[in-house]
C-alpha positions as CSV (number, residue, x, y, z in Angstrom):
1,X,16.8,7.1,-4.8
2,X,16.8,10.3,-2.6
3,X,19.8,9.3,-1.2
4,X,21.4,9.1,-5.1
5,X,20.0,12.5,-5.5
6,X,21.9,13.6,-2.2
7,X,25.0,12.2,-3.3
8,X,24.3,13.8,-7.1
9,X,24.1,17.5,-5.4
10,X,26.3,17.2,-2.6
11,X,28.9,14.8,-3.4
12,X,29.7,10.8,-2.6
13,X,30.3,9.7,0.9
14,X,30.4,6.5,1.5
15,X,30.6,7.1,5.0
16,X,27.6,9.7,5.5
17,X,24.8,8.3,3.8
18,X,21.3,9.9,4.1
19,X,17.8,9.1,3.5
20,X,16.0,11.8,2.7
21,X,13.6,13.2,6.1
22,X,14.9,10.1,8.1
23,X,15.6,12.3,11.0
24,X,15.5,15.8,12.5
25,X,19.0,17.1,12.8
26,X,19.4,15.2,9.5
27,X,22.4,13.1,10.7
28,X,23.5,10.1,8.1
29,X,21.2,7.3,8.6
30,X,23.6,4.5,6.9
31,X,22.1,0.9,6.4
32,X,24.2,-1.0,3.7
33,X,27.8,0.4,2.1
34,X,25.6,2.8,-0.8
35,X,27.4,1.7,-3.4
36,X,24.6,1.6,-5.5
37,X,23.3,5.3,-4.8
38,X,27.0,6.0,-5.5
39,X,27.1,4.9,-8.6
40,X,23.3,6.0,-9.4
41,X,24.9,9.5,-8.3
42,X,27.2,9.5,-11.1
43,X,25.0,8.0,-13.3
44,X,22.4,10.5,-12.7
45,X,25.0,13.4,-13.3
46,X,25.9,12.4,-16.9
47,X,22.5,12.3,-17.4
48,X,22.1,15.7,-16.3
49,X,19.4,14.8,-13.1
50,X,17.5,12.5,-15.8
51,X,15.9,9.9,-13.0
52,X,15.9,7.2,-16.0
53,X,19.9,7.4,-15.6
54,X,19.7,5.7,-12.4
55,X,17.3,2.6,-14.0
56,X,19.8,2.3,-16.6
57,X,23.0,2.1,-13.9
58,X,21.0,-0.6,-12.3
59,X,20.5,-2.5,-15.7
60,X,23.8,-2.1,-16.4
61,X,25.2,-3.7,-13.0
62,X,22.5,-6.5,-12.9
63,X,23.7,-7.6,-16.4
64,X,27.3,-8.7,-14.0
65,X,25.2,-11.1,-12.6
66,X,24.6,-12.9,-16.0
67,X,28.4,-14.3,-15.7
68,X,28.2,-16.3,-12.4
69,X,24.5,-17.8,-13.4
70,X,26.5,-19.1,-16.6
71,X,29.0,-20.7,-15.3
72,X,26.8,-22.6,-12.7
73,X,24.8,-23.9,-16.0
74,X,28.1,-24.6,-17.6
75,X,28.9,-26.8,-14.8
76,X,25.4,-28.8,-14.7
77,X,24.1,-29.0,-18.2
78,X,27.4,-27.8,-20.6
79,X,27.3,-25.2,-22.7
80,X,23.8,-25.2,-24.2
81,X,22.3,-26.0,-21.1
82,X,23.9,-22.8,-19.8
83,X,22.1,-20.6,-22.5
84,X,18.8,-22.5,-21.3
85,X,19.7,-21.4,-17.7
86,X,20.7,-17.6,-18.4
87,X,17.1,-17.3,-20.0
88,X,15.3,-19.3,-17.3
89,X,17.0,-16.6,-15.2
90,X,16.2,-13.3,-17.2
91,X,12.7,-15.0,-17.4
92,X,11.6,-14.2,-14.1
93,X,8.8,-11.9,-13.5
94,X,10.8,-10.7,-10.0
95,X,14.2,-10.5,-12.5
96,X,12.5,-8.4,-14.9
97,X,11.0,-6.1,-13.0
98,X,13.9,-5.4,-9.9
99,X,17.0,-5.7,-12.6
100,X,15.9,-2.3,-14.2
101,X,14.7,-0.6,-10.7
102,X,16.2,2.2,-9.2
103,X,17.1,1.0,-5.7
104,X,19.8,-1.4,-4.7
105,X,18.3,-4.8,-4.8
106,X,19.8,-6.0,-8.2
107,X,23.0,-5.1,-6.9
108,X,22.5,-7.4,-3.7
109,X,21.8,-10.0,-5.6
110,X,24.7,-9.6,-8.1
111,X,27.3,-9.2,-5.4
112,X,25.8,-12.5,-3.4
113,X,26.0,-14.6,-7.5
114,X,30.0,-13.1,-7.6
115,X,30.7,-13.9,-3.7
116,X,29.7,-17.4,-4.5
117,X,31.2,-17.8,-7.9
118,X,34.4,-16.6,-6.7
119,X,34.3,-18.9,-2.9
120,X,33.6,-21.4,-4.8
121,X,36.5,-21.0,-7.1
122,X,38.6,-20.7,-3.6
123,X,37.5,-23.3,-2.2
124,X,38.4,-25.8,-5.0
125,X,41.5,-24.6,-6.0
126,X,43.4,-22.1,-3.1
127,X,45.8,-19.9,-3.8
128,X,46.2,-16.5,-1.8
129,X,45.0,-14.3,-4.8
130,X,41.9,-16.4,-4.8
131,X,41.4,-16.0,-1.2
132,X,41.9,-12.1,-1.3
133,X,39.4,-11.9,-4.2
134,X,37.0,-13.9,-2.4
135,X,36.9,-12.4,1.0
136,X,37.0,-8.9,-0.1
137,X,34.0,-9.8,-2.6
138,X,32.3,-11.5,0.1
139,X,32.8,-8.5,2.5
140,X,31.0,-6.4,0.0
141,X,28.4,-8.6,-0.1
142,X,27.7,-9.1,3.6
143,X,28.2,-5.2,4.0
144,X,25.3,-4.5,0.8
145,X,23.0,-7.0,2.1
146,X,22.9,-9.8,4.6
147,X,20.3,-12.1,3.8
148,X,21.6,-12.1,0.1
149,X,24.9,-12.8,1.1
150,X,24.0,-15.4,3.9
151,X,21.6,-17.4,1.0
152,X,24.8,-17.7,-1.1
153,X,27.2,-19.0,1.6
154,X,25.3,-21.8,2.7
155,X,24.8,-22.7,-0.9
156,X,28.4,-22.7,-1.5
157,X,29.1,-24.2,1.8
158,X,26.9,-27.1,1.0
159,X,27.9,-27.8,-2.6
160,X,31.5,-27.5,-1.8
161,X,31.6,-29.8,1.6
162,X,28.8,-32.1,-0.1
163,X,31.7,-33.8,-1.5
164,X,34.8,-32.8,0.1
165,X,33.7,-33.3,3.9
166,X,36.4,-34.5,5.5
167,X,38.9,-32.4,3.6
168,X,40.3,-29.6,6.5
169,X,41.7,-27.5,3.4
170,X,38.4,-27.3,2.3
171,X,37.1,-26.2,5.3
172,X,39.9,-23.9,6.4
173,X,39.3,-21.8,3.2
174,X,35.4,-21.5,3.6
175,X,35.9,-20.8,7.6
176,X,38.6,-17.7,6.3
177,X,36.4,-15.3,4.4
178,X,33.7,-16.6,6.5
179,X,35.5,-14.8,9.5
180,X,36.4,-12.2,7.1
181,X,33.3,-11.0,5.7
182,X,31.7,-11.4,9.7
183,X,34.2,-8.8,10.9
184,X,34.1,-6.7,8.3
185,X,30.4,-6.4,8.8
186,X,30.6,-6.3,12.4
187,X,32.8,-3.2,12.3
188,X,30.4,-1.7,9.5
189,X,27.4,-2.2,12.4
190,X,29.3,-0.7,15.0
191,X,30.0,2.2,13.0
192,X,26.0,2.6,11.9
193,X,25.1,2.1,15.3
194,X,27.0,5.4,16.5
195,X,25.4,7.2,13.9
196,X,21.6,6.3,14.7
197,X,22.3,6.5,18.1
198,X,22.3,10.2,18.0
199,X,19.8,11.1,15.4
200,X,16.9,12.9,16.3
201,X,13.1,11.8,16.1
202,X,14.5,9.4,13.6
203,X,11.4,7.6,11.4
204,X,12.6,4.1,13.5
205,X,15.2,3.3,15.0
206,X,17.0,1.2,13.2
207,X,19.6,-0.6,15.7
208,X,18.3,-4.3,16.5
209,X,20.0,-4.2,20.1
210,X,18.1,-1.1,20.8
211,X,14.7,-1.5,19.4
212,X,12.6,-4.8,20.1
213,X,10.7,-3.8,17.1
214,X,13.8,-4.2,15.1
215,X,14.0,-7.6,16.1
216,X,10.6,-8.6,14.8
217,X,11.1,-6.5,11.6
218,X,14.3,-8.4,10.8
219,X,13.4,-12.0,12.5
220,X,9.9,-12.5,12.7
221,X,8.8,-14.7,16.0
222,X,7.7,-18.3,16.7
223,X,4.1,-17.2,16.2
224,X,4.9,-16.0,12.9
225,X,6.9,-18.6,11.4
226,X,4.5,-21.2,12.4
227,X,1.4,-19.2,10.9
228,X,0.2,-21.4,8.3
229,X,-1.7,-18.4,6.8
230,X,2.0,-16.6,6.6
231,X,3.2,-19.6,4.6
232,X,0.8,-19.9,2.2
233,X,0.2,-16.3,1.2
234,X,4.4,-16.2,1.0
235,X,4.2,-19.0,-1.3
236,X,1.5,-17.5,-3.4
237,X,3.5,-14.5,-4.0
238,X,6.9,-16.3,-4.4
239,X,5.3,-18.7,-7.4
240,X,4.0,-15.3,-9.0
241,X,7.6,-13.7,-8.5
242,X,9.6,-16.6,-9.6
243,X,7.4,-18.5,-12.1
244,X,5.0,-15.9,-13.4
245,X,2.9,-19.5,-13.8
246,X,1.8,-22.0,-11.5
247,X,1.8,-24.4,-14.1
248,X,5.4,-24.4,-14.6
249,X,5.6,-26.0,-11.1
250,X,6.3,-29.5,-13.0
251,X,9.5,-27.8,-15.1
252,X,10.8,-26.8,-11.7
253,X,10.3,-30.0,-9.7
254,X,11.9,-31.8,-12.3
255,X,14.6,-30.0,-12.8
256,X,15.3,-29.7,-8.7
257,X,15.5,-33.7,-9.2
258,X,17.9,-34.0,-12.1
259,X,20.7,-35.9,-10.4
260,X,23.7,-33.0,-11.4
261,X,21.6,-30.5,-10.2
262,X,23.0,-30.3,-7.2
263,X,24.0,-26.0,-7.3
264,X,20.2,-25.9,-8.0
265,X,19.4,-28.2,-4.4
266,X,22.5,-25.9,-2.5
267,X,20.7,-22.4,-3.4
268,X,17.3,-23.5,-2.4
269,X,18.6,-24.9,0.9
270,X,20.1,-21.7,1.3
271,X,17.3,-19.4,0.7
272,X,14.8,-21.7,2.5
273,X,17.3,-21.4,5.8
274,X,18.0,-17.8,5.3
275,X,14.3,-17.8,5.4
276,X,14.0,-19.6,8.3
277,X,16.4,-17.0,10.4
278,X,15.0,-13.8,8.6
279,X,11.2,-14.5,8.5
280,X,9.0,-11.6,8.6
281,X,12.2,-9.6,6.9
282,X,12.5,-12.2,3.8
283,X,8.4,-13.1,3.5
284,X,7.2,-9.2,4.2
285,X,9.4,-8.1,0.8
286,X,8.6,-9.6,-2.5
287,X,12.0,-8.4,-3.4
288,X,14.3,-10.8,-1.1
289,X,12.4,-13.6,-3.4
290,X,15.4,-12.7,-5.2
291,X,17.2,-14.9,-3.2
292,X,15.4,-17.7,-4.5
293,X,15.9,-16.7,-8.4
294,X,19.7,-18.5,-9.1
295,X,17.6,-22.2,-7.6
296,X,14.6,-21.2,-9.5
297,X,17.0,-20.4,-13.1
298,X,19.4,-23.7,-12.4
299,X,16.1,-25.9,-11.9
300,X,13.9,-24.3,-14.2
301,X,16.9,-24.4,-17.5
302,X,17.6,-28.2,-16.8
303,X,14.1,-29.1,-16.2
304,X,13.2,-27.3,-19.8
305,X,16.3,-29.3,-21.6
306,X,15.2,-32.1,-20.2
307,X,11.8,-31.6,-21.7
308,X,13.0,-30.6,-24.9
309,X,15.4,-33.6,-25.6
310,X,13.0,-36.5,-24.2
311,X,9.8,-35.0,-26.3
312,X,11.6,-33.1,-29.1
313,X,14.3,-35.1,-30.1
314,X,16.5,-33.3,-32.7
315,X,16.2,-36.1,-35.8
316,X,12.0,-36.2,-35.2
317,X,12.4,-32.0,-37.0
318,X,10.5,-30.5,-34.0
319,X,12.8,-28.6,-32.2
320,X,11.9,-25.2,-34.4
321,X,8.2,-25.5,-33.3
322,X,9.1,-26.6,-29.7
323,X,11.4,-23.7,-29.2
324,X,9.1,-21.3,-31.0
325,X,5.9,-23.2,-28.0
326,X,8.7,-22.4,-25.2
327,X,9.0,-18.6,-25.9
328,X,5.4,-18.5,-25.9
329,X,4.8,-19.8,-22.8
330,X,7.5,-17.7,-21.4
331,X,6.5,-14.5,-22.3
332,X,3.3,-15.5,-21.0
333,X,4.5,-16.8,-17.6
334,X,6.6,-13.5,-17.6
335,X,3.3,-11.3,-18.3
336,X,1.2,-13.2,-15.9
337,X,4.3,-13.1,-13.1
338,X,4.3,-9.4,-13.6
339,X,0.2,-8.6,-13.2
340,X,0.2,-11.1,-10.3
341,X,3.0,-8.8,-8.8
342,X,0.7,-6.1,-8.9
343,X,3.3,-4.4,-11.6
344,X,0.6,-1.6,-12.2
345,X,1.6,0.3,-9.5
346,X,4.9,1.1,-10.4
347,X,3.0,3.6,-13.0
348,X,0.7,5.3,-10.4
349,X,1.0,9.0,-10.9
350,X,0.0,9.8,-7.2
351,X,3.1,10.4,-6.0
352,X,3.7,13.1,-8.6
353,X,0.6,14.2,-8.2
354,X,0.9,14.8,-4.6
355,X,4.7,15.8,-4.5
356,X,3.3,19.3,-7.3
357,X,0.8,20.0,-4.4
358,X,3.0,20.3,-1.9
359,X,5.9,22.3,-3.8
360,X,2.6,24.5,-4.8
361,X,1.8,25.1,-1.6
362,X,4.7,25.2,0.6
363,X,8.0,27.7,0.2
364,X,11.5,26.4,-0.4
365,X,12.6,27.4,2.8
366,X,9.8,25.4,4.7
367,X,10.7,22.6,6.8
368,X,7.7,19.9,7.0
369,X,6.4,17.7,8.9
370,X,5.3,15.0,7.0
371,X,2.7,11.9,7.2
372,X,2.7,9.2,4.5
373,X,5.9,10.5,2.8
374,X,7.4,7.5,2.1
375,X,9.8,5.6,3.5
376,X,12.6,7.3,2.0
377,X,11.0,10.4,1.7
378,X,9.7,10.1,-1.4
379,X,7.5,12.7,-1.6
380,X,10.0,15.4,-0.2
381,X,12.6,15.0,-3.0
382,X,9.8,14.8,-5.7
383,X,8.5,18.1,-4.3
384,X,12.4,19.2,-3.6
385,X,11.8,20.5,0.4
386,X,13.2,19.5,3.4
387,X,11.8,17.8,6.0
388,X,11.0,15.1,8.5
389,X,9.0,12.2,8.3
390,X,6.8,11.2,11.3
391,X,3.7,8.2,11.5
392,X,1.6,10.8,13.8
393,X,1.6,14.2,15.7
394,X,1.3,12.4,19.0
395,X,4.2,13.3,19.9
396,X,4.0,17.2,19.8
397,X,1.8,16.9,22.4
398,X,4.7,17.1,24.6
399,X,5.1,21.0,24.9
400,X,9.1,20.6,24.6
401,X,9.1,18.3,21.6
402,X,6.4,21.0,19.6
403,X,8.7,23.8,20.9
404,X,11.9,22.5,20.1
405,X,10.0,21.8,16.5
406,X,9.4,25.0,16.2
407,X,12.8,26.1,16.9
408,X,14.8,23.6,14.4
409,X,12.4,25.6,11.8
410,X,9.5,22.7,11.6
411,X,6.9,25.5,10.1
412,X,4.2,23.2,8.4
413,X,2.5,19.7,9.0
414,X,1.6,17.7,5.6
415,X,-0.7,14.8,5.5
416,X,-0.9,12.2,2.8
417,X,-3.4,9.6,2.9
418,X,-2.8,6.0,1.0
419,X,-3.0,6.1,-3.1
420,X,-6.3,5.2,-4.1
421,X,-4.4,2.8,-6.6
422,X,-3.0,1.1,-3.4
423,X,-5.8,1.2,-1.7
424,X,-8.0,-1.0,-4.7
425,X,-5.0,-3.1,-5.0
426,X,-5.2,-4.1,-1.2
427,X,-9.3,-4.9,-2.1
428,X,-8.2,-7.5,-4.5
429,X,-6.6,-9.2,-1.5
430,X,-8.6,-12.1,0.1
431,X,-10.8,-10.6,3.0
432,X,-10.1,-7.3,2.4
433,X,-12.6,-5.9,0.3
434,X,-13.6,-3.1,2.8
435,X,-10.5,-2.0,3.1
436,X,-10.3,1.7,2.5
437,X,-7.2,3.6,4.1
438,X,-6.8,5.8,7.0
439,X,-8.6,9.0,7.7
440,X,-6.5,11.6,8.5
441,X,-7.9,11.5,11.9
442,X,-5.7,8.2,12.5
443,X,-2.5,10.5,12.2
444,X,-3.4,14.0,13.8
445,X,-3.7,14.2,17.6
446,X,-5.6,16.9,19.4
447,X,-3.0,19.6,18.8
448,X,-2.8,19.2,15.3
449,X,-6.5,19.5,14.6
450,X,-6.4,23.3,15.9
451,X,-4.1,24.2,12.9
452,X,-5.8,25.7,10.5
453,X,-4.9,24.6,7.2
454,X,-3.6,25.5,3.9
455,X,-4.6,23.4,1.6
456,X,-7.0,20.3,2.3
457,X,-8.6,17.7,-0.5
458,X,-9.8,14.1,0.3
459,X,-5.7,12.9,0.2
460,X,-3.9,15.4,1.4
461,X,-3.5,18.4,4.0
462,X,-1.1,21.3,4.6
């Protein structure tokens, strides 16, 4: 979002993203192409800085991704089944919540559903103007975000060589925007790289060749993937995410074994192996379950069809009452889903809160050092001052880091302890009902606690 609201006051660069107090010498700290804080620019300028114009830009680009989950329906269960898959899909707890959400993770997903639809439709048929559209959508995909885009092409690898193995047309087409989409990301790295390569103090350093703790972010380790505790807590969360109800398990199984199902088998191999390579990444963020959504729609609409047409039959005049039972248990999946997802803290006013504080006491011109901001600065755009976000002062106790602070204009130090709505949230987790946040003496080394402060209340100091 702070990088929309760059982009909404400064203009679109594709090329210079930032996120807000990443670094010191606030150099571009690009991840994925920003198309979507592009387009949540725009979005957010018609709506005159309205934040609510950047959750509506995201509804509106998630409801692309209704098409390509059609058409995979189409193809299974015809053109009733379809409607039963679209709504299995939109059903989600995870859908519901992330296809409204300012931040780019409904667009992933959307650009991984189009980059299969339209391989798929390359692979089968040819033609150069398919393989243009389907490299260059591909691209995008790979270059928004990987794991998405590496869930969908071993899906469509699978259900396209599943039955045309030994055809090398078939294979020559999927190994072409395959290559493609690998350079194209490849050269997007290498340009990322030699921006994070010179920031200054930068939050992490993002470059996986450069920082071993990249690695693990991204990958995981042995350790972790074989950690049975890992697995199961994933699992929890993923059946909250994607089913809202444990007890729609059955629906799901069954529809995983309907013999045509075979799109449903390809996604869920693909999301289990993208998995498998991006561990701790995938199994750390409730929103890469996303990956798992088109499998969970595709088994979920043909396991409810199947339901409804072996219990309900049409000529027994049940189907009203069935269909009227089956929204009911939706919407209370959906509501479960959403409270086991913790949902409640997407209303927590601390951030607001916090972010009046610091614009109260601080000065425009101030640059800040800032603890607990946010990952993407969160609390420096709400409270509209620039700044830098650090973990902990330890490293001002070097005399030439604190004076060459002082000298890019760093002029106070802000500490922001853990919501207290997060911090009861993390009780309700098994084994940690003594949890109760840092103290600010976990992020202020001996130099910081000379300063004398500003302001000072049992969550914050300035």
């Amino acid at each position: 979002m702070g990088t929309a609201l760059i982009y909404m006051e400064e203009g679109v660069n594709l090329l210079q993203a930032k996120i807000v107090g990443f670094n010191a010498n606030h150099l571009p700290t690009i991840q994925e192409v920003p198309w979507w804080q592009a387009g949540a620019a725009w979005a957010l300028r018609i709506g005159a800085g309205w934040w609510g114009a950047a959750n509506l830009f995201s509804l509106m680009i998630f409801s692309l991704g209704v098409s390509p989950i059609f058409r995979m329906g189409k193809r299974m269960l015809g053109d009733e089944g379809a409607w039963w898959v679209v709504a299995a899909f939109l059903a989600q707890p995870i859908v519901f919540l992330y296809a409204g959400t300012a931040s780019p993770d409904g667009m992933s997903l959307v650009a991984a559903l189009w980059a299969y639809d339209r391989i798929r439709a390359f692979a089968y048929k040819g033609g150069w103007i398919r393989a243009v559209i389907a490299s260059v959508v591909a691209a995008l995909a790979a270059t928004i975000k990987l794991p998405f885009f590496m869930a969908a092409g071993i899906a469509v690898a699978f259900e396209v060589l599943w039955e045309n193995f030994i055809k090398p047309a078939v294979w020559g087409r999927l190994a072409c925007v395959a290559t493609f989409s690998a350079i194209a990301l490849l050269l997007w790295t290498r340009y990322t790289d030699s921006w994070l390569e010179k920031a200054l103090w930068p939050l992490v350093d993002l470059r996986v060749g450069h920082n071993p703790e990249m690695v693990f972010w991204y990958f995981g380790d042995w350790a972790y993937r074989l950690s049975p505790a890992v697995w199961t807590k994933a699992i929890w969360r993923m059946a909250n995410c994607l089913l809202g109800s444990f007890a729609l398990g059955g629906v799901l199984v069954q529809g995983l074994c309907l013999r045509g199902n075979k799109e449903a088998r390809a996604w869920l191999l693909g999301a289990v192996l993208t998995t498998a390579v991006f561990s701790h990444l995938v199994l750390h963020h409730s929103h890469y379950y996303l990956m798992f959504s088109p499998a969970v729609a595709l088994a979920m609409g043909g396991g409810w069809m199947w339901l409804m047409k072996k219990c309900f039959p049409k000529e027994e005049g049940f189907s009203a009452v069935a269909g009227a039972g089956l929204i009911l248990i939706t919407f209370a999946a959906l509501f479960q889903g959403l409270i086991g997802m913790k949902v409640v803290q997407q209303f927590d006013p601390y951030p607001k809160r916090i972010a009046k504080l610091v614009q109260d006491h601080t000065k425009k011109e101030d640059r800040l050092l800032i603890v607990g901001g946010g990952w993407g600065g969160d609390v420096l755009f709400r409270a509209k001052r620039n700044g830098l976000s650090i973990w902990n002062t330890q490293f001002l106790e070097d005399s030439s880091n604190l004076k060459k602070a002082r000298d890019l204009g760093f002029s106070k130090l802000v500490v922001v302890r853990e919501s207290p709505l997060l911090v009861a949230l993390q009780k309700t987790n098994p084994g940690a009902a003594d949890y109760s946040g840092e103290p600010f003496s976990h992020f202020l080394s001996p130099i910081a606690t000379r300063w004398p402060p500003l302001y000072e209340d049992e969550q914050l100091i300035i």
